[in-house]
N, C-alpha and C positions, 0 to 999 in steps of 0.2 A: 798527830801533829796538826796543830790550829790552820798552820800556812803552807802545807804540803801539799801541792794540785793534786796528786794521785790519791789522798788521804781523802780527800774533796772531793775528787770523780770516785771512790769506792763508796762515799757516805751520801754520792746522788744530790752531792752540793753545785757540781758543775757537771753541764753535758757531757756527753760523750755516747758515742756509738759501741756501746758493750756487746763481743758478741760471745762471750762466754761470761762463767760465776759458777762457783762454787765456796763450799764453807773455808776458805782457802785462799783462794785467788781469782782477781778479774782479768778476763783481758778484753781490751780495746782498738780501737784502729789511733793510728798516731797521727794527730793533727799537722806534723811536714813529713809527708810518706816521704821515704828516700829509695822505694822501689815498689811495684806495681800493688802491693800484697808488704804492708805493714803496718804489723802488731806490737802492742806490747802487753806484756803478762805482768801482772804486781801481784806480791802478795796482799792481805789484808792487814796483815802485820806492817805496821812502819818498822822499817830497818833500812836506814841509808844507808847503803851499801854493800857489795858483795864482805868488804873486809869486816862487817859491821857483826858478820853474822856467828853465831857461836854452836858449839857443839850440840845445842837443844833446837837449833835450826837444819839440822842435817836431814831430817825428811819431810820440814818445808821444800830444801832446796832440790829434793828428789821430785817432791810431787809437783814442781814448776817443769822441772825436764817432761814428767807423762804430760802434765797438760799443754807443753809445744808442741808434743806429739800431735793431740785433740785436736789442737787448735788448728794445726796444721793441714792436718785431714779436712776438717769444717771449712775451711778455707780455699780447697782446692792445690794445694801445694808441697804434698806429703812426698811428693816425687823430687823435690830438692828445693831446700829452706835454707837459710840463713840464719842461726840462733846467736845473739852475742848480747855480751851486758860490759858494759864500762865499770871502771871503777875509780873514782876520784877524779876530780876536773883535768888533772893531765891526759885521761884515758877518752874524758869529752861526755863523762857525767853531768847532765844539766839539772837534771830533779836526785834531790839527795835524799831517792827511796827505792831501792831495791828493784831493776825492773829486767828483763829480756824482752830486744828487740828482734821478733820473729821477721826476715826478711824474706822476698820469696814473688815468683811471678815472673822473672827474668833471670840469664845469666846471671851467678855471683863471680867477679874478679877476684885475683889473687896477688900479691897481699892487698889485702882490703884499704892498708893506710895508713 
């Protein structure tokens, strides 16, 4: 997608601090961290959103979970993380491209919100 920031940050059109890649998926640090240690994973694949995804996406969506694992580990945060993805501007989707936001580094509260 021509106007998709993350489509952009995967094709190295726009910066970003990547600290992971694979044939697969990027992940990045998120330009308004919301907690001390925050990521986000994309796939390479444009697909706006969790709903977006269909049964040929089912081990995309597995190999996104191993790499929060990764990422998590690499990060220093594998002892308690934050995984969560939006879906649809009701839920506070701001990029309409598939992403989880690894949070992590402090306490997480409960409900979130």
């Amino acid at each position: 997608m021509a106007d998709c920031i993350f489509c952009k940050i995967i094709a190295r059109q726009v910066p970003s601090e990547i600290i992971y890649e694979d044939d697969l998926t990027v992940a990045f640090k998120d330009v308004n961290p919301q907690a001390p240690t925050h990521l986000l994973i994309v796939p390479k694949k444009h697909i706006a959103g969790l709903s977006a995804c269909g049964a040929d996406d089912t081990a995309l969506l597995g190999h996104m979970q191993m790499v929060a694992v990764a990422v998590a580990e690499k990060a220093g945060v594998a002892s308690g993380y934050r995984l969560v993805t939006n879906n649809g501007r009701a839920a506070g989707q701001s990029v309409d491209h598939l992403h989880y936001h690894l949070l992590g580094g402090r306490c997480m509260q409960w409900p979130p919100g």
